[in-house]
MARKE-242602 format. One record per residue (C-alpha): chain; residue in one letter; x, y, z. Coordinates in steps of 0.05 Angstrom, whole numbers, plus 5000, padded with zeros to 4 digits. Layout:
{ch:A&aa:a&px:X&py:Y&pz:Z}
...
This chain:
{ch:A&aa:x&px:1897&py:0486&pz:1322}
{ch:A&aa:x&px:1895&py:0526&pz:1383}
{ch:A&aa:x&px:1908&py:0594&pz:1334}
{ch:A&aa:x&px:1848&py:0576&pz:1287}
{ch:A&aa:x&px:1803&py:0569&pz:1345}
{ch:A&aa:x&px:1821&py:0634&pz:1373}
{ch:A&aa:x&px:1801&py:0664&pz:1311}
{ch:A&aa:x&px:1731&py:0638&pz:1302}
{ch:A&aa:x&px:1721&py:0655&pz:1380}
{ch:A&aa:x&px:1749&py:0726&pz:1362}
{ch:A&aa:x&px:1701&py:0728&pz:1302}
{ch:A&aa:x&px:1646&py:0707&pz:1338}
{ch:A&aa:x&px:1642&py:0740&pz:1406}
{ch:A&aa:x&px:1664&py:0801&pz:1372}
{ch:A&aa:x&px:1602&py:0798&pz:1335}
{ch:A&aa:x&px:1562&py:0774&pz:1388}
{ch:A&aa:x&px:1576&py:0833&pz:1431}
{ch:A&aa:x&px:1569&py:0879&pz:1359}
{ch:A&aa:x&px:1496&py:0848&pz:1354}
{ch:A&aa:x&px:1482&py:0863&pz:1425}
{ch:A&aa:x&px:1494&py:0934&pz:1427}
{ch:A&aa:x&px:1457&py:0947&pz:1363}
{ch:A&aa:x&px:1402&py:0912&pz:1383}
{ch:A&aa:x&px:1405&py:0932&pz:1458}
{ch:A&aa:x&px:1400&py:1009&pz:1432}
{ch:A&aa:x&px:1351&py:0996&pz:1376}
{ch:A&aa:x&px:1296&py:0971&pz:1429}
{ch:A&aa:x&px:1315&py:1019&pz:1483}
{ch:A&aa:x&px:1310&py:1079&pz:1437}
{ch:A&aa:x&px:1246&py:1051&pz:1411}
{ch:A&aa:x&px:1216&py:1040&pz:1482}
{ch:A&aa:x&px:1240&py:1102&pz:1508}
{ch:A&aa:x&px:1206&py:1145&pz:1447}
{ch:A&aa:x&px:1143&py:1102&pz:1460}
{ch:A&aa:x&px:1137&py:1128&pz:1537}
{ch:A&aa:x&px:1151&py:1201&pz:1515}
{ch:A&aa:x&px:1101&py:1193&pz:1463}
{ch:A&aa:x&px:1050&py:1172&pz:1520}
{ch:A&aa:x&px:1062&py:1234&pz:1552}
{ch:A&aa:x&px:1101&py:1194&pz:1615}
{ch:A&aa:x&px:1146&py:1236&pz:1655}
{ch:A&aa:x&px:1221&py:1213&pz:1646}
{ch:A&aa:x&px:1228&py:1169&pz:1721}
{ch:A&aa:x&px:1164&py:1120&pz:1695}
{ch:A&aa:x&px:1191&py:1116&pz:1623}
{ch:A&aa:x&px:1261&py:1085&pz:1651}
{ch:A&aa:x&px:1209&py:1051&pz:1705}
{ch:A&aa:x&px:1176&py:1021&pz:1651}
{ch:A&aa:x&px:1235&py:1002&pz:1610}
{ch:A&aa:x&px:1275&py:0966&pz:1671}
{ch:A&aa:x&px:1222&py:0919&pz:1678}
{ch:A&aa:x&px:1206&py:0908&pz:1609}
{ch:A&aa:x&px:1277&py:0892&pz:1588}
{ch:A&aa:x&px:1290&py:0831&pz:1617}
{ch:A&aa:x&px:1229&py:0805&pz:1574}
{ch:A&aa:x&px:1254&py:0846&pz:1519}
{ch:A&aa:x&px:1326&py:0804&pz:1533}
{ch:A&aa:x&px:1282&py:0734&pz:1527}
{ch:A&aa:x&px:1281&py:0745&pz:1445}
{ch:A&aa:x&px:1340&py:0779&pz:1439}
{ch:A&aa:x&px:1391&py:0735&pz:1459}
{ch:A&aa:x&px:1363&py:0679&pz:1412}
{ch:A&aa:x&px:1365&py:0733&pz:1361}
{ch:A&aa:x&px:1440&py:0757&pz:1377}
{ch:A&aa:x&px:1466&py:0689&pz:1374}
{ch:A&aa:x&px:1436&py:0669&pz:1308}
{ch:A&aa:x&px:1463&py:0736&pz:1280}
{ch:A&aa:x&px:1534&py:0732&pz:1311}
{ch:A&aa:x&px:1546&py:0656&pz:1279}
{ch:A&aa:x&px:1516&py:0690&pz:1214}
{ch:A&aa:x&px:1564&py:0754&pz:1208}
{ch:A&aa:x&px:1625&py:0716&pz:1237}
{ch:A&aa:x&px:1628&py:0651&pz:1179}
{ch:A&aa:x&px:1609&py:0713&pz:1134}
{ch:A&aa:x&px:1669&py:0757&pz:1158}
{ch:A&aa:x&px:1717&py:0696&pz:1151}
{ch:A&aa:x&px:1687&py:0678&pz:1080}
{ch:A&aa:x&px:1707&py:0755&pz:1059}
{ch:A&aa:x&px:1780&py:0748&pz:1075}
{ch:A&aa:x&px:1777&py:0670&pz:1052}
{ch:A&aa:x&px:1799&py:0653&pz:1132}
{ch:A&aa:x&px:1751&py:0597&pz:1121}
{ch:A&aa:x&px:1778&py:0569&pz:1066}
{ch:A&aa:x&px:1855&py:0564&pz:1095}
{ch:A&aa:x&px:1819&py:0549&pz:1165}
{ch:A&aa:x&px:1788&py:0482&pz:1128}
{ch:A&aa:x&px:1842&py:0474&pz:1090}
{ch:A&aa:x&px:1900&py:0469&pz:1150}
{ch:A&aa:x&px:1859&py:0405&pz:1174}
{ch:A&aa:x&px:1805&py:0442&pz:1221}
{ch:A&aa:x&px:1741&py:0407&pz:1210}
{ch:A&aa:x&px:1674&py:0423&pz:1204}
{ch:A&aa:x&px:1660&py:0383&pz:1264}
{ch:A&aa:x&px:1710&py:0424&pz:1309}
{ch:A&aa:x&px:1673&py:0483&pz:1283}
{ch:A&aa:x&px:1612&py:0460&pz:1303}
{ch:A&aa:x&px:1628&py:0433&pz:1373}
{ch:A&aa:x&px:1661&py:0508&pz:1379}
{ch:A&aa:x&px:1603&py:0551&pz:1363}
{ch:A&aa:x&px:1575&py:0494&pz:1405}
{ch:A&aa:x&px:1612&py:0514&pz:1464}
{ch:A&aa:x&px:1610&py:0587&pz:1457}
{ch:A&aa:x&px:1526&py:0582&pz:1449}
{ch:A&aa:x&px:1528&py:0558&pz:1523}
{ch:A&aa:x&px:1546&py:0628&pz:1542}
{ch:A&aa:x&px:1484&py:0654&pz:1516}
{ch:A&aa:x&px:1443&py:0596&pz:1538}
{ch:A&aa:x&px:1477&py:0607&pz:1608}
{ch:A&aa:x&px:1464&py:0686&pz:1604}
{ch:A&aa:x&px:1384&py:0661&pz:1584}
{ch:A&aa:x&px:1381&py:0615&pz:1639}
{ch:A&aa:x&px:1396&py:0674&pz:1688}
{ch:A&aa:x&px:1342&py:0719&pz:1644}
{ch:A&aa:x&px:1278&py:0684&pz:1646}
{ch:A&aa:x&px:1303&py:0636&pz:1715}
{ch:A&aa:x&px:1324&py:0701&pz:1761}
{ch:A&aa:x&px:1312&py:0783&pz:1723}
{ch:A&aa:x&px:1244&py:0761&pz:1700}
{ch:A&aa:x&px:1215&py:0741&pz:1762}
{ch:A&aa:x&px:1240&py:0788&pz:1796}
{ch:A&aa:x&px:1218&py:0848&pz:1746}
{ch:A&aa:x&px:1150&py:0802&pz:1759}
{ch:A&aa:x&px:1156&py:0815&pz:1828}
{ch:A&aa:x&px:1175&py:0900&pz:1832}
{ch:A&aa:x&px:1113&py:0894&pz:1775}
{ch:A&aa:x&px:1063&py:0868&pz:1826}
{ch:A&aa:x&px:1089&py:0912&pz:1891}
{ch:A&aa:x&px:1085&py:0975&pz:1842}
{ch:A&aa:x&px:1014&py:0957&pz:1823}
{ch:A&aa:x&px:0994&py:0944&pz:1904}
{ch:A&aa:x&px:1023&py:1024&pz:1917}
{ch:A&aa:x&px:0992&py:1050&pz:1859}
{ch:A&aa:x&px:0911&py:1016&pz:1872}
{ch:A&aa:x&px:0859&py:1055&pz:1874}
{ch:A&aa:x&px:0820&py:1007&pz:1915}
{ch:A&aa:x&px:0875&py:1005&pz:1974}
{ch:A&aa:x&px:0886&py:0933&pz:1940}
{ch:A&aa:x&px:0848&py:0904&pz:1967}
{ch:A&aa:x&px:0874&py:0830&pz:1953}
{ch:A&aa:x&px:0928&py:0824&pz:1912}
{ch:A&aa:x&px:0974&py:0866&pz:1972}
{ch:A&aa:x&px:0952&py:0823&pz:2011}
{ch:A&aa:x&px:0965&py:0759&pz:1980}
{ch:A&aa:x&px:1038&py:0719&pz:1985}
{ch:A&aa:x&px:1079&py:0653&pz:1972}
{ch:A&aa:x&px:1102&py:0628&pz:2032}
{ch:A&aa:x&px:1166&py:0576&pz:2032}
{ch:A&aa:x&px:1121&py:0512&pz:2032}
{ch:A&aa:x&px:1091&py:0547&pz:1964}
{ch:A&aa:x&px:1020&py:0555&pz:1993}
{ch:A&aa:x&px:0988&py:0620&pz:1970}
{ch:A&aa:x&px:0962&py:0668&pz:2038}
{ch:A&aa:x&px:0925&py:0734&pz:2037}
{ch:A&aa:x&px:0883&py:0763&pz:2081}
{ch:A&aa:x&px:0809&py:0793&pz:2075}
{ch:A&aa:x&px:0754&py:0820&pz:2137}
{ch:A&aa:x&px:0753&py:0780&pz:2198}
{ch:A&aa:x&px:0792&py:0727&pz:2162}
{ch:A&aa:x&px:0853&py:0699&pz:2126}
{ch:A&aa:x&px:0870&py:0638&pz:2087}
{ch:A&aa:x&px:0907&py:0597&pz:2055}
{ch:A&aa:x&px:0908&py:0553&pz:1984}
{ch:A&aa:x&px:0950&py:0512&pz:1951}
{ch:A&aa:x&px:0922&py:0521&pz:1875}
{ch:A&aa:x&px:0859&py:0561&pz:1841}
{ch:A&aa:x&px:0834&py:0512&pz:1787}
{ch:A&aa:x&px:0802&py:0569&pz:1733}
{ch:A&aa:x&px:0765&py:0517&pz:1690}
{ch:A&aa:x&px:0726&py:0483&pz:1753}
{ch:A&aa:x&px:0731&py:0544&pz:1793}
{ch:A&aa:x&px:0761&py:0506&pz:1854}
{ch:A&aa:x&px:0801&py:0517&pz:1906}
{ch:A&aa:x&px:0848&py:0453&pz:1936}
{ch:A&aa:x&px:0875&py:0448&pz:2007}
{ch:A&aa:x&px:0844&py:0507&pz:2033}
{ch:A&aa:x&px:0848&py:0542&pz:2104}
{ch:A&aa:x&px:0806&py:0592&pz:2132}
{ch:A&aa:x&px:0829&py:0628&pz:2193}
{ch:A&aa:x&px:0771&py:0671&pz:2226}
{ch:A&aa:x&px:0796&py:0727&pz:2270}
{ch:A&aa:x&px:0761&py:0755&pz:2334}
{ch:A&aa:x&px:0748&py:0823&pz:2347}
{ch:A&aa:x&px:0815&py:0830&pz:2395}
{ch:A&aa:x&px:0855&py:0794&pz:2337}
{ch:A&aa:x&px:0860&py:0719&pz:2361}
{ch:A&aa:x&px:0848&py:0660&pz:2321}
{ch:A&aa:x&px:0773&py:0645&pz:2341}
{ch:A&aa:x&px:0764&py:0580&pz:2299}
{ch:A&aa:x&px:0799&py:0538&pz:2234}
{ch:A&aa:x&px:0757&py:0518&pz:2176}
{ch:A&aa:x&px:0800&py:0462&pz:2132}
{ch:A&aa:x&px:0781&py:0435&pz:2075}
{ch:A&aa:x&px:0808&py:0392&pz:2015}
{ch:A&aa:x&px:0764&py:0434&pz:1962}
{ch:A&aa:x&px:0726&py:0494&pz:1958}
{ch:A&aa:x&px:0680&py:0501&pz:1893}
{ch:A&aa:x&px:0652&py:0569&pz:1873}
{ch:A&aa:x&px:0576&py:0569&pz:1880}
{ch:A&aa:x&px:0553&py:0645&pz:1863}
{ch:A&aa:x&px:0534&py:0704&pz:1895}
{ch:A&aa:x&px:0609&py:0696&pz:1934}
{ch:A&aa:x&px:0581&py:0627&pz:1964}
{ch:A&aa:x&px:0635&py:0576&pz:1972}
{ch:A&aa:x&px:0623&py:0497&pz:1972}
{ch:A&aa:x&px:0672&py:0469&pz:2021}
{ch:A&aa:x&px:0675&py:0393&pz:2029}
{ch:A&aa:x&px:0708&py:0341&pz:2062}
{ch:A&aa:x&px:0707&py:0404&pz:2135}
{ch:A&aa:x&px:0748&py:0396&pz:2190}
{ch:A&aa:x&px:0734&py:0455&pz:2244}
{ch:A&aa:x&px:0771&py:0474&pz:2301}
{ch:A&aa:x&px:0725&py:0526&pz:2346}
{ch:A&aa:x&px:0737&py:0559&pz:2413}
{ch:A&aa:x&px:0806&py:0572&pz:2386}
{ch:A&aa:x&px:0809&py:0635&pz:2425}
{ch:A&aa:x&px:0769&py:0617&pz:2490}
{ch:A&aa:x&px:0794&py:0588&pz:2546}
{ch:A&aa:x&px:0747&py:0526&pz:2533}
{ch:A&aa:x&px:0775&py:0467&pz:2508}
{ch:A&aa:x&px:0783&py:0462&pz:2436}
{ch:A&aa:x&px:0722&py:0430&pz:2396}
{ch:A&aa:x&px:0733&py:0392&pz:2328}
{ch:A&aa:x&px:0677&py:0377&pz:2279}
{ch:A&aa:x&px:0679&py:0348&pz:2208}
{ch:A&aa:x&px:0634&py:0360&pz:2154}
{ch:A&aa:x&px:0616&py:0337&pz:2083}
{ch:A&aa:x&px:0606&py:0389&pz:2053}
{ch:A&aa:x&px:0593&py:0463&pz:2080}
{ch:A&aa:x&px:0567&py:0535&pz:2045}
{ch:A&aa:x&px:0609&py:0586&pz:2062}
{ch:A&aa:x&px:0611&py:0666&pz:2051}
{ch:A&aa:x&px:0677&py:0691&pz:2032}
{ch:A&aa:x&px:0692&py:0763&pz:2009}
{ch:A&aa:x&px:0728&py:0733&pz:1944}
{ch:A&aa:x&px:0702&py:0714&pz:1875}
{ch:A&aa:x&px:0733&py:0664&pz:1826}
{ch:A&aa:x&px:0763&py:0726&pz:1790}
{ch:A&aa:x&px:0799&py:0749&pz:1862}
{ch:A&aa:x&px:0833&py:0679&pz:1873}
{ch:A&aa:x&px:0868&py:0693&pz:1791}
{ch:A&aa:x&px:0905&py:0758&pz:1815}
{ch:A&aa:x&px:0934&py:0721&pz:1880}
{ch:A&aa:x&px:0960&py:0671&pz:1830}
{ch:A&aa:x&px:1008&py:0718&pz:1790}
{ch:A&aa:x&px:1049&py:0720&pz:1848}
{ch:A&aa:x&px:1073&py:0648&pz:1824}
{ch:A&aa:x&px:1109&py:0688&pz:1760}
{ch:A&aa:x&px:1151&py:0721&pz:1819}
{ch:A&aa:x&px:1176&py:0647&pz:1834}
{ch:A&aa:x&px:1256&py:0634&pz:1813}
{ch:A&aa:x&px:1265&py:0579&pz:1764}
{ch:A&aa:x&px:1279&py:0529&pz:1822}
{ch:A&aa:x&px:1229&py:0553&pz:1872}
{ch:A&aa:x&px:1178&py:0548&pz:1818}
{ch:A&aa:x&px:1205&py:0476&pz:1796}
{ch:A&aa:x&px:1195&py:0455&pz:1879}
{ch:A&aa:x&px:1112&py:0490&pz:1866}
{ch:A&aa:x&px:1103&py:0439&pz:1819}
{ch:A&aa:x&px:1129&py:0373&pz:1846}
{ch:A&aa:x&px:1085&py:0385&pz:1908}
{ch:A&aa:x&px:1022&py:0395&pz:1858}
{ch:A&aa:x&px:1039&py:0336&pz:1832}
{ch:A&aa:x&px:1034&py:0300&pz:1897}
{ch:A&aa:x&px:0960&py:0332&pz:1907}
{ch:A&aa:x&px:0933&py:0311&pz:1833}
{ch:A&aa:x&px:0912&py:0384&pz:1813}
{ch:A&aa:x&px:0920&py:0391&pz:1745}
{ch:A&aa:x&px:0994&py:0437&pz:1737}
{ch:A&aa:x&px:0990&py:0442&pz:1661}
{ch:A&aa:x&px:0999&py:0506&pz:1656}
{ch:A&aa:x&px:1060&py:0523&pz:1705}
{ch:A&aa:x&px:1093&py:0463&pz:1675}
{ch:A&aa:x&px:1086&py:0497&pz:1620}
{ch:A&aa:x&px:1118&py:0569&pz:1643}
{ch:A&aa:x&px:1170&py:0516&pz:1681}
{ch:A&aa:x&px:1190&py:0483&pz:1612}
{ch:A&aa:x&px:1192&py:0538&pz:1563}
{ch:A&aa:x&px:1249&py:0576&pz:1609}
{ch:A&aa:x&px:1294&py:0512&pz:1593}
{ch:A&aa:x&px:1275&py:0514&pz:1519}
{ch:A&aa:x&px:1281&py:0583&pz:1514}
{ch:A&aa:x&px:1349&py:0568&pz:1537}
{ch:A&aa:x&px:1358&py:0513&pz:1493}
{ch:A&aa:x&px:1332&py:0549&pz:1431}
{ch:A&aa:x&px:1394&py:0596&pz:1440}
{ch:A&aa:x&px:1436&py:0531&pz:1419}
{ch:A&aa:x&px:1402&py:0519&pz:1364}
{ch:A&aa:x&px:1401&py:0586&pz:1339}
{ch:A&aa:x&px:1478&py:0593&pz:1340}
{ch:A&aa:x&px:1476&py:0533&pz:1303}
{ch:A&aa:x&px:1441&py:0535&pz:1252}
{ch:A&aa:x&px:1467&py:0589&pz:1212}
{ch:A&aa:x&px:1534&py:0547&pz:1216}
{ch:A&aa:x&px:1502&py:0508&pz:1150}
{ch:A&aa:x&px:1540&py:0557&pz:1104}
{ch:A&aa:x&px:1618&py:0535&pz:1120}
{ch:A&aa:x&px:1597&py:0478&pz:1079}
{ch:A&aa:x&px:1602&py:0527&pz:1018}
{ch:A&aa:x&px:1669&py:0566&pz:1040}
{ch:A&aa:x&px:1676&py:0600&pz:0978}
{ch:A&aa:x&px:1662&py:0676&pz:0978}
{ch:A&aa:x&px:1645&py:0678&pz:0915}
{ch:A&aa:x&px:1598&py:0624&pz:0903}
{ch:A&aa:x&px:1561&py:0638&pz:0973}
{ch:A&aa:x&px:1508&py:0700&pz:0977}
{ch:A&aa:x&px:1517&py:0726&pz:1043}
{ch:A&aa:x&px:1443&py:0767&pz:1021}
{ch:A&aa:x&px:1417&py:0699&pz:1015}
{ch:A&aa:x&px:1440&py:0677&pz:1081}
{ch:A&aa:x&px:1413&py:0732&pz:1111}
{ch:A&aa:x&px:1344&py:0719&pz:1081}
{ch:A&aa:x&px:1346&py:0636&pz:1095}
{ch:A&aa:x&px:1357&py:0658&pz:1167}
{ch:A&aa:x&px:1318&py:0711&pz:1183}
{ch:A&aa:x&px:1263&py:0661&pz:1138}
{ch:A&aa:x&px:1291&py:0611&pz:1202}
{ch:A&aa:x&px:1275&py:0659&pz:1253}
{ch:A&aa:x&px:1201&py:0678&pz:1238}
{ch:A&aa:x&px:1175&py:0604&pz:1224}
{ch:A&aa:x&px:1210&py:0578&pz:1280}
{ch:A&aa:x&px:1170&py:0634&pz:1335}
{ch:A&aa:x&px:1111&py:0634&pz:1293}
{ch:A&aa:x&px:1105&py:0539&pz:1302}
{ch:A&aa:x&px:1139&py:0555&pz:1366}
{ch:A&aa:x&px:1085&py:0607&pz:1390}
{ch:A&aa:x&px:1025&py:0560&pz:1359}
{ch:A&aa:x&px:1060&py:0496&pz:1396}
{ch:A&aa:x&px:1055&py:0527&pz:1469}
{ch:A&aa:x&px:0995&py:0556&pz:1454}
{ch:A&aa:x&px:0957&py:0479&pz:1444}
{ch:A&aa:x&px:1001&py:0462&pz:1502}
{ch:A&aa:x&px:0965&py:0508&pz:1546}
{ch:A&aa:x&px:0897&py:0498&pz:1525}
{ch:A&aa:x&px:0917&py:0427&pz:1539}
{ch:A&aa:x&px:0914&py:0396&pz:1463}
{ch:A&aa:x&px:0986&py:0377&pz:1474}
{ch:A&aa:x&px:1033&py:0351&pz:1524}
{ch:A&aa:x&px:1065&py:0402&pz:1567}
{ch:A&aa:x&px:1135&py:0371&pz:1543}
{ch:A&aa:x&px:1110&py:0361&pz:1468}
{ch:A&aa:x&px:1092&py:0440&pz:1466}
{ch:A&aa:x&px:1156&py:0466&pz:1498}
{ch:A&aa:x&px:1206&py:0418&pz:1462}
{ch:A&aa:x&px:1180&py:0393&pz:1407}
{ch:A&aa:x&px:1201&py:0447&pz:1355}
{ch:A&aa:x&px:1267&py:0462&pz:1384}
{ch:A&aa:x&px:1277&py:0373&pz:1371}
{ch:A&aa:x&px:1257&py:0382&pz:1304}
{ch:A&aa:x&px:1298&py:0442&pz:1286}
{ch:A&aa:x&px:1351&py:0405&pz:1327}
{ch:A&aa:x&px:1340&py:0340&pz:1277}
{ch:A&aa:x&px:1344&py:0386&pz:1213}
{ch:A&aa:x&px:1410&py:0418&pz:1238}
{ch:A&aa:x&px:1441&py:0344&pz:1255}
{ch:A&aa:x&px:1416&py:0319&pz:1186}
{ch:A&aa:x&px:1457&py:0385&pz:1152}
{ch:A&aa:x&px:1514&py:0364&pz:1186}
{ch:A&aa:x&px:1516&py:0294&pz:1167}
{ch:A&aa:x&px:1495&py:0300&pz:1100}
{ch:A&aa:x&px:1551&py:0359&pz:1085}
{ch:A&aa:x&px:1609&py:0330&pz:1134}
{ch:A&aa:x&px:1644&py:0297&pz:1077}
{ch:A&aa:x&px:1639&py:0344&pz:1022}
């Protein structure tokens, strides 16, 4: 038994790595035409194309597993391997739990994609665009994560702190305001549980607590307030940028953001969301080596179109992105549970692939 599986792992990592290399030089020619065609010089083409492959990777790999399951039961079929492979007592359910186990690579080489090279192409993204600002950026250089996953940045006379931008209320939660003196001390500490956008770069702070004479060598003096109008040099649209520093977050780091938003009731839909579909995306690698696995049920070369196969699965391919797309795009409008958006279609295709099996296991 240990002979047949080494040749449906031969089969199918040889054709895994076949489909990668095609594929790999198909998008990199393609991208690298596209910046010449721009009129980039050569350095910012290959800029470009380092940090748009590891996005480019988040498709393909789904892609390169379906294909490399697909080609290697097809190879087998053409030299009837299949046949004496099913026929010297190797199930279909060994195959299965094979291809099973091989998928995991892929998943595994996902996982590091969109949990590690993404963010960090995310993050050589933003510091480019902070070099390259015409406006001496202004905020975005400025702004950071720090460990606790409060977002800092610094503006005139003053910097602060936030722990989340709410877009649809325009509010900002758990903020700190940190006014500077003229020698560069800490004069005085505005704190304050929310901050709601009024206009004209107004802020509404309530539930105050200030610390004054921060910098003096008076004794400190503590006031609370209600609710407080105060001028900040930042708009609603300001407070956006800062947050796309969150997409520089690792998979964990960004799972750790979200449990303590969690604890502060601000509505986290959204980077659940982002959280979630890295583990599906990582999951729909699975089910993509999987499914093409549907045709050792009809071993026989000559009674099995390998033209059709191609066609039912590249069929597969384009409805599943297309529900898959639609699904997490109610789920971050907020029609749908963040869960429901991310993993609901890879359960159902995940259903449909068990019900195959079952339905073809004795046959």
């Amino acid at each position: 038994m240990f002979l047949l599986s080494k040749i449906i792992a031969k089969s199918w990592f040889k054709s895994l790595i076949a489909c990668l290399v095609i594929l790999f030089l198909l998008i990199t020619v393609g991208d690298i035409i596209n910046g010449y065609l721009r009129g980039w010089e050569t350095k910012r083409v290959f800029f470009e194309y380092s940090l748009k492959l590891p996005f480019l990777m988040g498709k393909l790999l789904p892609i390169c597993a379906l294909l490399s399951t697909l080609f290697s039961i097809n190879g087998l079929k053409t030299h009837s391997e299949l046949i004496a492979i099913l026929a010297a007592g190797y199930s279909a359910k060994k195959i299965y739990r094979l291809i099973l186990l091989f998928s995991f690579t892929i998943a595994f080489l996902q996982f590091i994609n969109v949990g590690y090279l993404q963010p960090y192409s995310n993050k050589i993204k933003n510091s480019n665009k902070e070099q390259s600002s015409s406006d001496d950026s202004r905020y975005l250089a400025r702004s950071k994560i720090g460990n606790s996953g409060i977002l800092w940045y610094k503006s005139k006379g003053y910097f602060s702190s936030f722990a989340l931008f709410d877009r649809k209320s325009q509010e900002l939660k758990d903020l700190s305001i940190y006014y500077l003196s003229e020698d560069g001390l800490v004069e005085s500490i505005f704190k304050s549980k929310t901050a709601k956008y009024d206009s004209n770069n107004l802020w509404i702070l309530k539930d105050l607590e200030i610390f004054q004479n921060l910098s003096d060598k008076k004794f400190p003096v503590v006031k609370k307030e209600k609710e407080l109008l105060v001028s900040l040099e930042e708009k609603p649209s300001d407070f956006v940028q800062f947050e796309s520093d969150i997409t520089t977050l690792n998979i964990f780091k960004l799972a750790s953001f979200i449990n303590r938003l969690k604890s502060t009731g601000i509505n986290y839909t959204e980077y659940e969301i982002m959280l979630l579909e890295k583990i599906s995306n990582c999951i729909i690698c699975v089910i993509f080596s999987l499914f093409p696995l549907i045709s050792i049920f009809n071993p026989n070369r000559r009674s099995s179109s390998f033209g059709k196969s191609i066609v039912l699965t590249l069929s597969f391919t384009i409805v599943f992105w297309g529900v898959y797309s639609a699904s997490v795009s109610l789920g971050s409008s907020g029609k749908i549970p963040p869960i429901l958006a991310t993993m609901g279609i890879p359960f159902i295709f995940s259903l449909f692939i068990g019900k195959t099996y079952f339905k073809n296991k004795k046959l």
